[in-house]
Backbone as XML, in Angstrom:
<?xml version="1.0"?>
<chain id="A" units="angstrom">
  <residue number="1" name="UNK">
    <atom name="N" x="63.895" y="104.411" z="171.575"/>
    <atom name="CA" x="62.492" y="104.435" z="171.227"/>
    <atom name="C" x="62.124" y="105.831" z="170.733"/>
  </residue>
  <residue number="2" name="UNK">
    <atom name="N" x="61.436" y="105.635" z="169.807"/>
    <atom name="CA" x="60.681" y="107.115" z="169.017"/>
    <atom name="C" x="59.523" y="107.651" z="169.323"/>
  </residue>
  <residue number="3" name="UNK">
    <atom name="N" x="59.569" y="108.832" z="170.346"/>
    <atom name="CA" x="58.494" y="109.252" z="170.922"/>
    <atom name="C" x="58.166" y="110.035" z="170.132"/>
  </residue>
  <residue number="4" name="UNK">
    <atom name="N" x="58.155" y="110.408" z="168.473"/>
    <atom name="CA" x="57.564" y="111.127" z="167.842"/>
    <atom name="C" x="56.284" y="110.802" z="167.576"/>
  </residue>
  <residue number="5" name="UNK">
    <atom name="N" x="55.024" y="112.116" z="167.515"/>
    <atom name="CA" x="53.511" y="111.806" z="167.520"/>
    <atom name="C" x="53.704" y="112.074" z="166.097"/>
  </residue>
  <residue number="6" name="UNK">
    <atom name="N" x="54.560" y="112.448" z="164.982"/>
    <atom name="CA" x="54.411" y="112.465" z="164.014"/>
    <atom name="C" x="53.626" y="111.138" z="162.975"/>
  </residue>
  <residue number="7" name="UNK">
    <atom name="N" x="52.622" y="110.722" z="162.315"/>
    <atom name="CA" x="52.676" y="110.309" z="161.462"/>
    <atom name="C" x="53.658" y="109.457" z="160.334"/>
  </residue>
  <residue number="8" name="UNK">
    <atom name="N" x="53.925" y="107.784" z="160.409"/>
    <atom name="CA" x="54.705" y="107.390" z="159.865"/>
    <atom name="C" x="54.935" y="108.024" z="158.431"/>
  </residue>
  <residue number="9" name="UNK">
    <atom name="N" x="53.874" y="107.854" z="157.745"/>
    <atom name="CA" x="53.337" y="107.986" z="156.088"/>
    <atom name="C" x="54.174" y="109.348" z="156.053"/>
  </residue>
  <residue number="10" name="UNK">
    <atom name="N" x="54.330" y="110.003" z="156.580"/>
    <atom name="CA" x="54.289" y="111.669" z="156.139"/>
    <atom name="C" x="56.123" y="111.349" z="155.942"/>
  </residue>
  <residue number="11" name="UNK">
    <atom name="N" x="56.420" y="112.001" z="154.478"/>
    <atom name="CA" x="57.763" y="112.409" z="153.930"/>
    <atom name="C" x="58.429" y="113.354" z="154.693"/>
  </residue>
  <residue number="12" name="UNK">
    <atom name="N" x="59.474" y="113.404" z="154.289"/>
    <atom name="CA" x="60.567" y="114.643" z="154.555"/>
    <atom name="C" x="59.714" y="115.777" z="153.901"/>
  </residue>
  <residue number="13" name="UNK">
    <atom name="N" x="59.404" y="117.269" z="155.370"/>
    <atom name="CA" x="59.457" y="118.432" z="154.543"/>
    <atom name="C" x="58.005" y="118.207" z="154.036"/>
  </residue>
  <residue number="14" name="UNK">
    <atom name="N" x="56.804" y="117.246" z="154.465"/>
    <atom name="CA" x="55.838" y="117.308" z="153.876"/>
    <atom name="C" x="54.883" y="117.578" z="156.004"/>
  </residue>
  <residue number="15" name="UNK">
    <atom name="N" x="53.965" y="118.576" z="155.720"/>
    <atom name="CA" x="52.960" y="118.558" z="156.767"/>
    <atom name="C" x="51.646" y="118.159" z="156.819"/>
  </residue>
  <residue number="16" name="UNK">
    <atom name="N" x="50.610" y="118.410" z="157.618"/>
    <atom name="CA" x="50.193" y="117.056" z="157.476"/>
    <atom name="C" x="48.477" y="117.759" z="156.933"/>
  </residue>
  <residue number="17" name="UNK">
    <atom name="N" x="49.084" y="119.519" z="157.062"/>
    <atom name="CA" x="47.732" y="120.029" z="156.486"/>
    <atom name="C" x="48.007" y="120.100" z="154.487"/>
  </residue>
  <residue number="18" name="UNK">
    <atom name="N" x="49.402" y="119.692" z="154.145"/>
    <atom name="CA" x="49.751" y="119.843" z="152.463"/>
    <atom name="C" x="49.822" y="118.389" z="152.248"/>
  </residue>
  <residue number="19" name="UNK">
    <atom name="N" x="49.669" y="117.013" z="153.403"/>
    <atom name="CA" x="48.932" y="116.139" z="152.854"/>
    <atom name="C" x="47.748" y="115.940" z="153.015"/>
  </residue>
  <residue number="20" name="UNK">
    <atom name="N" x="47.027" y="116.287" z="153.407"/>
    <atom name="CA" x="45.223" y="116.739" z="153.271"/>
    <atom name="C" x="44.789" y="117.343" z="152.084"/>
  </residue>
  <residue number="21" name="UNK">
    <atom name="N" x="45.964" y="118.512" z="151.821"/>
    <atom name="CA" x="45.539" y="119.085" z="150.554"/>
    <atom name="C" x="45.875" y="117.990" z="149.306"/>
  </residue>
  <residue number="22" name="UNK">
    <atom name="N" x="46.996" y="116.813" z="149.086"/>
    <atom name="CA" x="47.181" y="116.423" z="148.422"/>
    <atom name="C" x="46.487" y="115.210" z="147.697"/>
  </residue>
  <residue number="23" name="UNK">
    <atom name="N" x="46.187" y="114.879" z="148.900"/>
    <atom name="CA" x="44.831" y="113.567" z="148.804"/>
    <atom name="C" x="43.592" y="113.917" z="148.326"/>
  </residue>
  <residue number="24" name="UNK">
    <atom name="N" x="43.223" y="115.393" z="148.855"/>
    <atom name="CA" x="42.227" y="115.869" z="148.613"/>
    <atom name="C" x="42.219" y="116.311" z="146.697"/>
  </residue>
  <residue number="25" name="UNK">
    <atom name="N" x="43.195" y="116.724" z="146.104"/>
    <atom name="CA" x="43.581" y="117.049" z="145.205"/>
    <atom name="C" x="43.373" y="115.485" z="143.955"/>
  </residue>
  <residue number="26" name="UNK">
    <atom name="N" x="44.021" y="114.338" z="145.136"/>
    <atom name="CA" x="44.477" y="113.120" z="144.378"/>
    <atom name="C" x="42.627" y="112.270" z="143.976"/>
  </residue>
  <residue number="27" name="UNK">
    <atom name="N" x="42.217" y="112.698" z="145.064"/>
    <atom name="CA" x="40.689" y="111.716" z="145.109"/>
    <atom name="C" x="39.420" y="113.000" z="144.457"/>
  </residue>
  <residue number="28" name="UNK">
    <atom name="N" x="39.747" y="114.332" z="143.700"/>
    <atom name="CA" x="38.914" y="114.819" z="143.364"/>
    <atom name="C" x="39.118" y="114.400" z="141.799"/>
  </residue>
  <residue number="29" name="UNK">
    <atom name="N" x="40.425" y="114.235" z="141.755"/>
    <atom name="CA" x="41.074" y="114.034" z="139.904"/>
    <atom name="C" x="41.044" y="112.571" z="139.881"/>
  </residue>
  <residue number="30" name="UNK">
    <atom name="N" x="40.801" y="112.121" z="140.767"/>
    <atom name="CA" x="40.080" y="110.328" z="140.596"/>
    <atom name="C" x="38.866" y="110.430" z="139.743"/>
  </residue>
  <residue number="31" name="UNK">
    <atom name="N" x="38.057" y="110.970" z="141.221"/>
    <atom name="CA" x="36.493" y="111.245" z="140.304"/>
    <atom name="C" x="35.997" y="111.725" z="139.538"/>
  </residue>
  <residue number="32" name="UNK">
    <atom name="N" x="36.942" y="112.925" z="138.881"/>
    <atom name="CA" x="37.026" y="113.491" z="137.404"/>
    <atom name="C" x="36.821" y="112.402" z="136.328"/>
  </residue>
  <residue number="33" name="UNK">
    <atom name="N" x="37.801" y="111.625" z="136.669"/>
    <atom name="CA" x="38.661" y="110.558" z="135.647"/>
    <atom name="C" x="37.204" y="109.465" z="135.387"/>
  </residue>
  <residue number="34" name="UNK">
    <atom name="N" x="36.329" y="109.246" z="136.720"/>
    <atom name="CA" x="35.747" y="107.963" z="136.556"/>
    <atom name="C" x="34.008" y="108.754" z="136.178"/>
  </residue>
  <residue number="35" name="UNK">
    <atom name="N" x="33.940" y="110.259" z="136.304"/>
    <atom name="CA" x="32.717" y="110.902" z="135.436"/>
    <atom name="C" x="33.276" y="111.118" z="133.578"/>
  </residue>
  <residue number="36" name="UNK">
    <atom name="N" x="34.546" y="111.034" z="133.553"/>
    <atom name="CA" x="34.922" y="110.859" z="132.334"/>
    <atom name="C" x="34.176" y="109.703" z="131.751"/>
  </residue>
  <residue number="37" name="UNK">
    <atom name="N" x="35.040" y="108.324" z="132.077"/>
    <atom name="CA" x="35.274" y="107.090" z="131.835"/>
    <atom name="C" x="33.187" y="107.195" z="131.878"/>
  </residue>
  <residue number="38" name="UNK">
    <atom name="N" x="32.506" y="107.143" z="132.708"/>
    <atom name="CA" x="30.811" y="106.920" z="132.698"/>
    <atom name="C" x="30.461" y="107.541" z="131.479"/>
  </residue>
  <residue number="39" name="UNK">
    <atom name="N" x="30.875" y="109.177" z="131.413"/>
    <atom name="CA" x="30.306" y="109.443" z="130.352"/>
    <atom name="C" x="30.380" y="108.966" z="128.952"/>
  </residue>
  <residue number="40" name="UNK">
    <atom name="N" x="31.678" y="108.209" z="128.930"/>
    <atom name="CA" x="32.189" y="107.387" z="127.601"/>
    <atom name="C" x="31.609" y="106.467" z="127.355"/>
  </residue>
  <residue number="41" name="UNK">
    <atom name="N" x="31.063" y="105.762" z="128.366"/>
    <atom name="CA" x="30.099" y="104.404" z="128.248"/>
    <atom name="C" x="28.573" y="104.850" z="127.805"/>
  </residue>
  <residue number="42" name="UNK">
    <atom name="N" x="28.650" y="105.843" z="128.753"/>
    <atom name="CA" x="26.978" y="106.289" z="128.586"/>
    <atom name="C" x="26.846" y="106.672" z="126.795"/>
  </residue>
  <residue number="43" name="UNK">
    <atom name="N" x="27.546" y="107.801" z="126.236"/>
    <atom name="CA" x="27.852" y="107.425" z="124.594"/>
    <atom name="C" x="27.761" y="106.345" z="123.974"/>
  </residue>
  <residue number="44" name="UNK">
    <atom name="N" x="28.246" y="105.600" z="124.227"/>
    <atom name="CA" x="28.205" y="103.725" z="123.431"/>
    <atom name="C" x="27.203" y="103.220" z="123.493"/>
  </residue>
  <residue number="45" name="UNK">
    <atom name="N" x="25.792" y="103.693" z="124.887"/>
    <atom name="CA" x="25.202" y="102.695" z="124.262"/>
    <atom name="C" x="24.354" y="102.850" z="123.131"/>
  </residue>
  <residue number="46" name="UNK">
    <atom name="N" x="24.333" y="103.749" z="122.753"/>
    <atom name="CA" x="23.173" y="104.270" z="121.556"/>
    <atom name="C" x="23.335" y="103.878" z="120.628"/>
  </residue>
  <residue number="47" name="UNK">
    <atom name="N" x="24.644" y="103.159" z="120.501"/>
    <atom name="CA" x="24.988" y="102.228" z="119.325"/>
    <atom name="C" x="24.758" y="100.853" z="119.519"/>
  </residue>
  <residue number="48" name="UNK">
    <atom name="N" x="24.665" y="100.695" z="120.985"/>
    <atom name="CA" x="24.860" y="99.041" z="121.644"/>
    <atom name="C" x="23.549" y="98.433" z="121.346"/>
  </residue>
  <residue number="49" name="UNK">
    <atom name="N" x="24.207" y="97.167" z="121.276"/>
    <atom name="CA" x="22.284" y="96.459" z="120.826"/>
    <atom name="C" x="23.186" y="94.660" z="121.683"/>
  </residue>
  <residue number="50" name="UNK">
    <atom name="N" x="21.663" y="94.098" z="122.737"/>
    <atom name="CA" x="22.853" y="93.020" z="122.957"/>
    <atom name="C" x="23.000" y="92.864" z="124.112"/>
  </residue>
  <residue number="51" name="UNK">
    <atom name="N" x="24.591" y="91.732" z="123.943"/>
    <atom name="CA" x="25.076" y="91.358" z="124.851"/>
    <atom name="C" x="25.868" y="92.801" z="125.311"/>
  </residue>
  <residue number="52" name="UNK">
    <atom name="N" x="26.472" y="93.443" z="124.456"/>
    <atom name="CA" x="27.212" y="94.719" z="123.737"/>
    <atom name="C" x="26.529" y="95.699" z="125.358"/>
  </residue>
  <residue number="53" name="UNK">
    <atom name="N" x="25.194" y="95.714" z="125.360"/>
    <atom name="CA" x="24.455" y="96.995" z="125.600"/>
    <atom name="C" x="24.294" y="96.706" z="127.063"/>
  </residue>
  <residue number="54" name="UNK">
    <atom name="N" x="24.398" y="94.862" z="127.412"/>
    <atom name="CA" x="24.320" y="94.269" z="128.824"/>
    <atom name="C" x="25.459" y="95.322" z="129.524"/>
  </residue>
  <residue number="55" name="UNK">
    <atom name="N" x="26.590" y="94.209" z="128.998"/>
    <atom name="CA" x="27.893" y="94.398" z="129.242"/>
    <atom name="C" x="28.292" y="96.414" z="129.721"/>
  </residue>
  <residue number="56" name="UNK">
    <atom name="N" x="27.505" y="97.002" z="129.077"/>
    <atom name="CA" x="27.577" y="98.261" z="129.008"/>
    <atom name="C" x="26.871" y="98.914" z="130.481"/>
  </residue>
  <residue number="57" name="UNK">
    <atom name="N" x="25.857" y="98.124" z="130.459"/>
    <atom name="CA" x="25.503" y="98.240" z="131.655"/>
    <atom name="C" x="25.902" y="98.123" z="132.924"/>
  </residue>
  <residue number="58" name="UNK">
    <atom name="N" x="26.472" y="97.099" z="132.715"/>
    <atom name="CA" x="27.113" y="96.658" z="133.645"/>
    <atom name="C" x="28.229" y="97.567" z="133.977"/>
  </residue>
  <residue number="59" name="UNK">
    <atom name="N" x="29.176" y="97.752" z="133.085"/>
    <atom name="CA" x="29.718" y="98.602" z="133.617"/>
    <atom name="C" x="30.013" y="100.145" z="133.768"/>
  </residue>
  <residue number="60" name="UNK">
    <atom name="N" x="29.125" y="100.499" z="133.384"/>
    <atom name="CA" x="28.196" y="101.907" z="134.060"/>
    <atom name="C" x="27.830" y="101.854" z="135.224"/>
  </residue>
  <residue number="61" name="UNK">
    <atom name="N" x="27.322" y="101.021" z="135.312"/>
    <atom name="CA" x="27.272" y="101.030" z="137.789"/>
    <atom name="C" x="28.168" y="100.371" z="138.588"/>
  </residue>
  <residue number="62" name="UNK">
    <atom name="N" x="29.008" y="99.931" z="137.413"/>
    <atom name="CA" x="30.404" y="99.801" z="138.732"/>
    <atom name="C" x="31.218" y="101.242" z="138.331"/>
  </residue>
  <residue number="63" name="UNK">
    <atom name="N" x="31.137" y="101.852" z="136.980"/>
    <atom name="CA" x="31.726" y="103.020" z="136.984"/>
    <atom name="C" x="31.390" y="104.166" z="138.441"/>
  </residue>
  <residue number="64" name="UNK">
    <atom name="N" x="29.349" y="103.624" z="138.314"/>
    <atom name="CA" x="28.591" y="104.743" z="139.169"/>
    <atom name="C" x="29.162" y="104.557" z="140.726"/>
  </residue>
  <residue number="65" name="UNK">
    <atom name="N" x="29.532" y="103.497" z="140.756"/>
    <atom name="CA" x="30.276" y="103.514" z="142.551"/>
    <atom name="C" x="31.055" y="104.012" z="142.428"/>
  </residue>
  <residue number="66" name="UNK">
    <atom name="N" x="32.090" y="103.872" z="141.319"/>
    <atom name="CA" x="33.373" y="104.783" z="141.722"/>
    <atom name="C" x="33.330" y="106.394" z="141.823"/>
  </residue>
  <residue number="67" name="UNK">
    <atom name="N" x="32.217" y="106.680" z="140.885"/>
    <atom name="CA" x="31.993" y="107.979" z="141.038"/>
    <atom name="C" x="31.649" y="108.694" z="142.494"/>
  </residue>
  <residue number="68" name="UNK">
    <atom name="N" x="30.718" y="107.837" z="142.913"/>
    <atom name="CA" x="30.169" y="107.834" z="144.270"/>
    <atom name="C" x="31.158" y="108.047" z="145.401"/>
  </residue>
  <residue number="69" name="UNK">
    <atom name="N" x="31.749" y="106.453" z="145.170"/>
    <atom name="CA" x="32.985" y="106.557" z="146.093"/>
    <atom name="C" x="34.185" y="107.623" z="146.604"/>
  </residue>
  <residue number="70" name="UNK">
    <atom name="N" x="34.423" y="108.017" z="144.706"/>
    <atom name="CA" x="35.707" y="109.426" z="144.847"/>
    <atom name="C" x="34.962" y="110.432" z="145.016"/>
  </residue>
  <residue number="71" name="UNK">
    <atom name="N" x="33.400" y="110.514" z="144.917"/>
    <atom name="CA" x="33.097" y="111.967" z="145.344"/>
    <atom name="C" x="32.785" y="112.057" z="146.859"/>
  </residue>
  <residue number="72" name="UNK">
    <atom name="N" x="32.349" y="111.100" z="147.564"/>
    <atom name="CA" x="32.223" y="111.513" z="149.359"/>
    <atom name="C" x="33.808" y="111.565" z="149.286"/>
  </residue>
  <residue number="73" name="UNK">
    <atom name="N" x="34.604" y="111.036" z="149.299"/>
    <atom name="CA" x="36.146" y="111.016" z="149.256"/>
    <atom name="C" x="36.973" y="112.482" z="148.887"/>
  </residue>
  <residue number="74" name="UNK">
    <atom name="N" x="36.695" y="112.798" z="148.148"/>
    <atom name="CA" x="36.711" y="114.138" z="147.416"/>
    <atom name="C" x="36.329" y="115.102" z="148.267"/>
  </residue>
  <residue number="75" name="UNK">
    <atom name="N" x="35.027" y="115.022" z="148.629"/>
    <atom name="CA" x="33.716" y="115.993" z="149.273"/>
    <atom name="C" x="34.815" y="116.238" z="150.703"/>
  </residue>
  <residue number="76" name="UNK">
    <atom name="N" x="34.711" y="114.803" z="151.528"/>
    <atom name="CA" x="35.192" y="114.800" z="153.314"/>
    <atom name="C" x="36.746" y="115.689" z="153.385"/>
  </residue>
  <residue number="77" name="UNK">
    <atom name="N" x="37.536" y="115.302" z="151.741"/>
    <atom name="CA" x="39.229" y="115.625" z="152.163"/>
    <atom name="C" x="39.006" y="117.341" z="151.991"/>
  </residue>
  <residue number="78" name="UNK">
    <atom name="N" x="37.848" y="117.615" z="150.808"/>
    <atom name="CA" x="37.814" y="119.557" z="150.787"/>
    <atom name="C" x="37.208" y="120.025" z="151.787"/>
  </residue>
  <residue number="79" name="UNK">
    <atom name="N" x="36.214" y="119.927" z="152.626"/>
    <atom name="CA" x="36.166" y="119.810" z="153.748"/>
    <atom name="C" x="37.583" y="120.292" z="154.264"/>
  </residue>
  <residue number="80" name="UNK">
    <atom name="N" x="38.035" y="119.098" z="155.150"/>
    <atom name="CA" x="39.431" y="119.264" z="155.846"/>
    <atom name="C" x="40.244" y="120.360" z="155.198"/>
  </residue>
  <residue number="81" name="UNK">
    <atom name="N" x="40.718" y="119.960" z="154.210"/>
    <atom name="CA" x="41.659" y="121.073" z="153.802"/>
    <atom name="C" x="40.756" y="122.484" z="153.762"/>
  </residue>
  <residue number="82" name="UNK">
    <atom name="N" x="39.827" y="122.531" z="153.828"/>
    <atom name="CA" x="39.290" y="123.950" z="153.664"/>
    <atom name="C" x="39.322" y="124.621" z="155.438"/>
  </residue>
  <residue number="83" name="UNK">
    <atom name="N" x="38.927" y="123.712" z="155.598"/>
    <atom name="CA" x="39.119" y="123.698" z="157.680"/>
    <atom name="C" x="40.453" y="124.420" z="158.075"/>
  </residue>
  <residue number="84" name="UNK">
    <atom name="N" x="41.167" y="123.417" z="157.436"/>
    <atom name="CA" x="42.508" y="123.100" z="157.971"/>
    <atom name="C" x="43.343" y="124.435" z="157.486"/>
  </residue>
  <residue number="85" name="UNK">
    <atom name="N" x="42.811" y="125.512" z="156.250"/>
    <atom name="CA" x="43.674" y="126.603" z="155.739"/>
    <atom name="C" x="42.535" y="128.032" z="155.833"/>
  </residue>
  <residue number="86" name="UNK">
    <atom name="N" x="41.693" y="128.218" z="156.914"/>
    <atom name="CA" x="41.210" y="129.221" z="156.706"/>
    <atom name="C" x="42.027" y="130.044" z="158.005"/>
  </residue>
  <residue number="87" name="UNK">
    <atom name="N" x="41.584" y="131.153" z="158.083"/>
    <atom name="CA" x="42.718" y="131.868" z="158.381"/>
    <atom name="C" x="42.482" y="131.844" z="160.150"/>
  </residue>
  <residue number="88" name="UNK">
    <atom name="N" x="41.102" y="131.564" z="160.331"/>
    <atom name="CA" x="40.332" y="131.476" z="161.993"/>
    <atom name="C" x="41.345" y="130.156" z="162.736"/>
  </residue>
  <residue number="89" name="UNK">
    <atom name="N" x="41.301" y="128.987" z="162.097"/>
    <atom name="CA" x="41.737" y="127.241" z="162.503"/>
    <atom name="C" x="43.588" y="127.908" z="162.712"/>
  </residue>
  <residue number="90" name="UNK">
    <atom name="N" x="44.200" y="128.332" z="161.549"/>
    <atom name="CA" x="45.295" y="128.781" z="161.445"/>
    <atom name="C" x="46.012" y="129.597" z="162.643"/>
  </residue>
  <residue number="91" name="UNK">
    <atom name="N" x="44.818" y="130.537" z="162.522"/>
    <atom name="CA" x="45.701" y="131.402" z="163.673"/>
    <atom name="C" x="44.895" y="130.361" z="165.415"/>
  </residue>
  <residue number="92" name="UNK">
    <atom name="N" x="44.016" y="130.373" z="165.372"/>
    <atom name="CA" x="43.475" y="129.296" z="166.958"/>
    <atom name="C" x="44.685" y="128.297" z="167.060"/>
  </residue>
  <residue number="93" name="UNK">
    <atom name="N" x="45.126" y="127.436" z="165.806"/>
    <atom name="CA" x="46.234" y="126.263" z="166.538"/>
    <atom name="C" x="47.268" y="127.111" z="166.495"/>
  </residue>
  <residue number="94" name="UNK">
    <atom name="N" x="47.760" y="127.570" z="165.052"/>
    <atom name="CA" x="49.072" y="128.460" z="165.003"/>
    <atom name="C" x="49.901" y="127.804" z="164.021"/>
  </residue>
  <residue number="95" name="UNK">
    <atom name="N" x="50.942" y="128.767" z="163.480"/>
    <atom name="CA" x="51.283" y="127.838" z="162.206"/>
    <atom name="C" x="52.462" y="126.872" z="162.668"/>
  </residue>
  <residue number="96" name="UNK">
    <atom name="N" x="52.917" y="127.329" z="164.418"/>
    <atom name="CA" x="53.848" y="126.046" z="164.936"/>
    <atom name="C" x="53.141" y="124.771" z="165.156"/>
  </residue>
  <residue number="97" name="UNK">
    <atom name="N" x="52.297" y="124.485" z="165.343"/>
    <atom name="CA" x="51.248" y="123.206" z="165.275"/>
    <atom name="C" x="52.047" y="122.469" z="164.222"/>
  </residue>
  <residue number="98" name="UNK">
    <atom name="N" x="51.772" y="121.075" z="164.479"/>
    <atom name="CA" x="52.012" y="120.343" z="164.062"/>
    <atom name="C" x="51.841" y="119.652" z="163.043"/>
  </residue>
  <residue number="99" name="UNK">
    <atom name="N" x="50.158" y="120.284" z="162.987"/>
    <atom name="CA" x="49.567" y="120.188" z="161.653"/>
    <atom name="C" x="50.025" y="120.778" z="160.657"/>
  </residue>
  <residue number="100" name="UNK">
    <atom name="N" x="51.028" y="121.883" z="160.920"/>
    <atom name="CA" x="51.063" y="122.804" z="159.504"/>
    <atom name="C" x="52.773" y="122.735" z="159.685"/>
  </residue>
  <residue number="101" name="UNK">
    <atom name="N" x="53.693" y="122.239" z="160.704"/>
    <atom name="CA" x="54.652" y="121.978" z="160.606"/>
    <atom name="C" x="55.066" y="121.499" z="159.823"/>
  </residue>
  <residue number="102" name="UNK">
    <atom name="N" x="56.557" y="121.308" z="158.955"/>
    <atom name="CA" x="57.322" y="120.547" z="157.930"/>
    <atom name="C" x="57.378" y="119.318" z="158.760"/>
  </residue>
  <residue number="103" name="UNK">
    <atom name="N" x="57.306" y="118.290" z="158.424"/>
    <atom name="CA" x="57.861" y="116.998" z="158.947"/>
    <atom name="C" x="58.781" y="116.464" z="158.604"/>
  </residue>
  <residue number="104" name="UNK">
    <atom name="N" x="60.265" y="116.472" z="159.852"/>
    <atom name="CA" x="61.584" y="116.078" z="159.510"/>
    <atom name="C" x="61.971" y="114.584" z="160.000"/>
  </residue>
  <residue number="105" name="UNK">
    <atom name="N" x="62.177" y="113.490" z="159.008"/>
    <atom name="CA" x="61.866" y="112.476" z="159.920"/>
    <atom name="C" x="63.706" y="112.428" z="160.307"/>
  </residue>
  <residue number="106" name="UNK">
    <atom name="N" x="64.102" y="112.141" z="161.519"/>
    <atom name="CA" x="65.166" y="111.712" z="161.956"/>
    <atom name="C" x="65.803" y="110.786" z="161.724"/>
  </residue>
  <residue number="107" name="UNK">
    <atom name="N" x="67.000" y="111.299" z="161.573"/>
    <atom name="CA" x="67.496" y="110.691" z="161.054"/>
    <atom name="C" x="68.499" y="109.843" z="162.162"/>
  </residue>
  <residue number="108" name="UNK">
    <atom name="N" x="69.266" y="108.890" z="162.654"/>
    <atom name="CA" x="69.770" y="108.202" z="163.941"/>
    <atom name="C" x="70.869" y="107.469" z="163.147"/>
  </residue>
  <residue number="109" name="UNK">
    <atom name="N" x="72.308" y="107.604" z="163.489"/>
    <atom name="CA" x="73.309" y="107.228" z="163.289"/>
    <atom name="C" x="73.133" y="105.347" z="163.670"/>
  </residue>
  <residue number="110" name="UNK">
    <atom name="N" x="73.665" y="104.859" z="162.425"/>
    <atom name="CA" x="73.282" y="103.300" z="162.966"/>
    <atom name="C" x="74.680" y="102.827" z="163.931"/>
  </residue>
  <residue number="111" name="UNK">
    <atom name="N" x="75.769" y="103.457" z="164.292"/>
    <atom name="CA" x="76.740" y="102.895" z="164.882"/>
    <atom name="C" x="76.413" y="103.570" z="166.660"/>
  </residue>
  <residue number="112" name="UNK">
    <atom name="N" x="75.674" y="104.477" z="166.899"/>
    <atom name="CA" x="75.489" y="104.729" z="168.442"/>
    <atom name="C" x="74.509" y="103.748" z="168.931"/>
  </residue>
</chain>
């Protein structure tokens, strides 16, 4: 039995404050992508007349959730990672913590 408190998800050699940073990284360049994609729609409609200008609408506020969505998402993970790498949190847990440890997952011989 595996009494590791480690985190399944977490790779070889990955810790668990450089996956905070990575998510955090992954869900800010989401919401980049989907203030892109709004602003592209928001352009079109000035041409749109219509079903054209419905349709446009429409999906401009499902764009606007996603924006929404990846930015609390975005917002909560910089947060953490900002927590998680200032130099006060760092030195209070320590950089042997677990949080900032490499994570080695074990490896177990299948013939013992």
């Amino acid at each position: 039995m595996n009494n590791s408190k480690n985190p399944k998800f977490l790779v070889d050699h990955q810790s668990v404050a450089s996956l905070v940073n990575q998510l955090h990284e992954y869900f800010k360049d989401t919401h980049s992508h989907y203030e892109v994609e709004r602003s592209q729609l928001i352009s079109q409609l000035d041409m749109a007349e219509g079903e054209r200008e419905e349709q446009l609408h429409r999906e401009i506020c499902k764009v606007e959730a996603e924006v929404s969505l990846f930015g609390v998402l975005s917002d909560a993970l910089s947060i953490a990672d900002r927590i998680l790498h200032t130099r006060s949190v760092m030195n209070e847990l320590g950089l042997d913590n677990p949080v900032y440890r490499m994570h080695c997952e074990e490896v177990t011989n299948s013939r013992n």
